[in-house]
N, C-alpha and C positions, 0 to 999 in steps of 0.2 A: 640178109645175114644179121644185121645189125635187129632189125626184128627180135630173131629168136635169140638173142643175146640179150634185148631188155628181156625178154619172157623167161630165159635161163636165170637172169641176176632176180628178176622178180620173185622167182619161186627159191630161189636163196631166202631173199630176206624173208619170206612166208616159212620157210623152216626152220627159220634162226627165231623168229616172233613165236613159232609154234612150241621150237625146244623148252624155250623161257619160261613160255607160258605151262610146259608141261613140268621143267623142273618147281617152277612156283606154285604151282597145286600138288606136287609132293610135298612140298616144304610147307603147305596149310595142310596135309592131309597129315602128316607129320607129327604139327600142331595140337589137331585134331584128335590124334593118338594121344596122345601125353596129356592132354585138357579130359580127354573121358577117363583115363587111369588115376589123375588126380582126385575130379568129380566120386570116382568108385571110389579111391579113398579114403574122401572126405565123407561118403555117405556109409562107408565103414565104420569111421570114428564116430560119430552123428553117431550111429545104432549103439555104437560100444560108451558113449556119454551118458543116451538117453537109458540104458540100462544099468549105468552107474548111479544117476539121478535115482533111478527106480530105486534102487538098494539103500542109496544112503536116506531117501526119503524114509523108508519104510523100517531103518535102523535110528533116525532120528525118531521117530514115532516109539517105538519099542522101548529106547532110552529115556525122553518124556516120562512111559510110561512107569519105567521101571522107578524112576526117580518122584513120583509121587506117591509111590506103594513106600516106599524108603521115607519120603517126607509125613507120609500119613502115618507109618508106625514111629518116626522119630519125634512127630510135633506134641504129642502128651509129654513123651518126660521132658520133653524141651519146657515147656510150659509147667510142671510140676517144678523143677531146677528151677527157673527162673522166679517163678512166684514163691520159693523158699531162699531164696538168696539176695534177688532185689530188694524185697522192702527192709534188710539190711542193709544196703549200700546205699538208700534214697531216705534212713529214718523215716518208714513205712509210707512214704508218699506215693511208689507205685509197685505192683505188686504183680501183675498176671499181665501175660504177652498172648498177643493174638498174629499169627501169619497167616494168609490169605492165598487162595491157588494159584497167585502172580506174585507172593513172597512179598505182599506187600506188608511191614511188619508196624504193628500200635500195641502202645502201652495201655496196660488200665491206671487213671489217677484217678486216686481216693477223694482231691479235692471236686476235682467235674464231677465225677462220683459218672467216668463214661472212657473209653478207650479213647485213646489222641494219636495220631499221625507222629512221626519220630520230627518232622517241622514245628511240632508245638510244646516242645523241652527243650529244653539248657545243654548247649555241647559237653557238660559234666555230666547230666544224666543219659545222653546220647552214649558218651564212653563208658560208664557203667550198665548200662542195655549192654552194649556190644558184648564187655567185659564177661556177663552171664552165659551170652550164646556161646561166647569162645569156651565157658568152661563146661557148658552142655554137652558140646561136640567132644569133648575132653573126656568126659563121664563116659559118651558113646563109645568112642572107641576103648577105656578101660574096659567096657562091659564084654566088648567083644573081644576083648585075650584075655577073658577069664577073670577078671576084676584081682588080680594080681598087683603086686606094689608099684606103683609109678612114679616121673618126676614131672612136673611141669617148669619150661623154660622161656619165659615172657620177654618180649625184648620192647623197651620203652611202652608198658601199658597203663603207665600214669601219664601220661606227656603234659594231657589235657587236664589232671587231674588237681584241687588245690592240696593245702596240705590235709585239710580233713577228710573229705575223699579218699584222698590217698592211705590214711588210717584204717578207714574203716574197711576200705578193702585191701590191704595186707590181715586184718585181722579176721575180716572172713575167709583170705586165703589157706590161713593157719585150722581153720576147723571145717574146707570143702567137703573134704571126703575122707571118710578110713585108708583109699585104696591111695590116696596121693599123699606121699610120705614127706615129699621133698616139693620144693617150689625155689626154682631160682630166677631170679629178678636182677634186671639190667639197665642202669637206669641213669642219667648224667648227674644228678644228686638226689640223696635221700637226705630227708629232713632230720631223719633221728636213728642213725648207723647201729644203735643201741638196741632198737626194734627187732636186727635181725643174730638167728643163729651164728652165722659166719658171714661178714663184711668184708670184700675184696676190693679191694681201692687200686681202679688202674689209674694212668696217668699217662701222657702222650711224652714228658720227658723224662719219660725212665722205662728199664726195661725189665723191671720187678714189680712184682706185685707182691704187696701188705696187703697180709689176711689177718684178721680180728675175729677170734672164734671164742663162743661162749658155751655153758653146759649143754648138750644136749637135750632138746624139750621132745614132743609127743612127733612134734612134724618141725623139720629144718625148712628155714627161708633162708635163702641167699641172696643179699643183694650189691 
């Protein structure tokens, strides 16, 4: 009797080890489930990434593209502008701009008598380069509404500039263009208030502004 009582309690413990063992390969099978649904959805996103790549690749490309056809039709008057206005603001030192298909930008100097890298000028004549392209693009887009009356509104574009600099280009500001009528200028001091059409003088303690206005000339400057 006792016999078939270990062989009874035996085959217990053999289907209690066997339950275990059967719930714990559901609970990996389980697993198992949820790792290949994951896997599926990760090799979903994967597809829906790699065809996003596609897209922006080939919209980066188009946009390049589109932007050299833009750069190639706007780099001559860029360079007519600029070589009509700089050797005004440099007293004919340099005259014609060259940008390169990496926008790498050089002046031509009269003295090398050869185009220079923007490292081998004066941060005065760096801010007058700039000073031309900003009103290149200026021209551009007049051109494109119709070349209709405009204003320009510069904020600290002398910062760098000395006081002579600073002359000579408020004076070619005054004769850009026909189509720009008005030019205002903002600036922490001007050297000669008298310069401009209408002089507005803020001040951090007061909450008025004094305006100084003179006859009306061909083009107002404000500064």
């Amino acid at each position: 009797m006792e016999h078939f009582n270990k062989e009874a309690e035996d085959a217990r413990n053999e289907v209690a080890r066997l339950d275990q063992g059967i719930v714990e390969e559901r609970n990996r099978w389980k697993r198992l489930e949820t790792l290949e649904r994951k896997v599926a959805s990760l090799a979903s996103k994967g597809n829906e990434l790699r065809h996003e790549i596609v897209i922006r690749t080939v919209a980066g490309e188009l946009i390049e593209g589109a932007c050299r056809q833009i750069y190639k039709r706007f780099l001559p008057e860029l360079r007519a502008f600029v070589s009509r206005i700089l050797p005004r603001l440099t007293e004919d030192r340099y005259e014609q701009l060259e940008i390169d298909d990496d926008l790498r930008v050089r002046v031509f100097c009269k003295e090398k008598n050869d185009f220079v890298g923007l490292t081998e000028i004066s941060n005065g004549t760096h801010r007058q380069l700039m000073l031309c392209v900003r009103l290149a693009l200026s021209q551009a887009l007049i051109a494109s509404c119709g070349k209709t009356a405009q204003f320009i509104f510069f904020d600290e574009p002398f910062a760098f500039f000395d006081e002579q600099r600073m002359a000579k280009a408020i004076d070619v500001l005054r004769k850009i263009s026909p189509e720009i009528t008005q030019v205002f200028l903002a600036a922490q001091r001007f050297d000669d208030p008298d310069a401009f059409d209408i002089h507005l003088n803020c001040t951090v303690d007061t909450d008025t502004i004094e305006a100084c206005a003179k006859p009306r000339r061909r083009m107002r400057v404000a500064g």
